[in-house]
N, C-alpha and C positions, 0 to 999 in steps of 0.2 A: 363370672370371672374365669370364662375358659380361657386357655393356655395361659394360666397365672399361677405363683408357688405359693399355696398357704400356708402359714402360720400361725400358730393359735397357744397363746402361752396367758399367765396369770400375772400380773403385777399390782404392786399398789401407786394409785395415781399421788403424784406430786407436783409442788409449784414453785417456781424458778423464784428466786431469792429477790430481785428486785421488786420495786413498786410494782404493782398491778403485773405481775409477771405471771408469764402462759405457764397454763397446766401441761405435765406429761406423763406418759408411762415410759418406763426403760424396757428393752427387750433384754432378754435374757443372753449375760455377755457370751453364753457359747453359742446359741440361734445369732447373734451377732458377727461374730465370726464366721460361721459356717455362710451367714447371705453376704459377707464381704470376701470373703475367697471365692464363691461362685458367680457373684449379680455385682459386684463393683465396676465393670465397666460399664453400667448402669447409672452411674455418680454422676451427678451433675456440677456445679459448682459448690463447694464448701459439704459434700458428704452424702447431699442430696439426694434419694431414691424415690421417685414417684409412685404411691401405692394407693390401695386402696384399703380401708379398715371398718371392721365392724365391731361394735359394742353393743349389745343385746340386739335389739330391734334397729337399730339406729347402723346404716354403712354411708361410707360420704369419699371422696378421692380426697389425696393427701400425698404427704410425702414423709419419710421417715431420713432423718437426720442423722450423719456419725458423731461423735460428739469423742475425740478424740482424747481429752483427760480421761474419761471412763470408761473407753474403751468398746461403748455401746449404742446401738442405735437408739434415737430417741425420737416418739410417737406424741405431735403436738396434739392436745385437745381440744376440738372448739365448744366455745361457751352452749352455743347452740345443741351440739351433741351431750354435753356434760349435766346441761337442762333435762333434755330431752329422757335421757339414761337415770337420772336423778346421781350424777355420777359426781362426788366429794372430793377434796383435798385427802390426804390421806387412807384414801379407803381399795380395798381388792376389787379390780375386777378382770373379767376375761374378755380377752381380745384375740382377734383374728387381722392377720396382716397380710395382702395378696400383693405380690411384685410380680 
């Protein structure tokens, strides 16, 4: 991930209220702030930022989402990673975010 800016924070993974609705992590609303004052013209359509994320053993490309009510970027999970991680609905874990 050369010339990329890591980030590496703690959250607990949650799931979007609708049926069958995607898992995420929230980033922490000041690491939020701080990659949208510097990396927003980066945003693609609807908050958009193309990244890359790692959870334990498991990195995969992605994109991280503004999600405007709360203020925060938000880090989809795929089923496939969350497998692979043994990684739960409500549970801690540590991630790394490269933009």
């Amino acid at each position: 991930m050369e010339g990329k800016i890591r980030y590496a924070f703690s959250a607990t993974v949650w799931q979007h209220a609708a049926t069958g609705g995607w898992y995420f992590v929230s980033l922490p609303t000041a690491m939020s702030a701080e990659i949208r004052q510097h990396l927003k013209w980066q945003e693609e359509g609807w908050g958009r930022i193309k990244a890359e994320a790692k959870i334990g053993k498991s990195q995969w490309q992605t994109a991280i989402w503004f999600d405007t009510k709360h203020q925060t970027y938000l880090l989809p999970l795929k089923a496939e990673i969350r497998k692979k991680e043994s990684v739960k609905n409500d549970q801690p874990v540590r991630v790394q975010v490269y933009i």
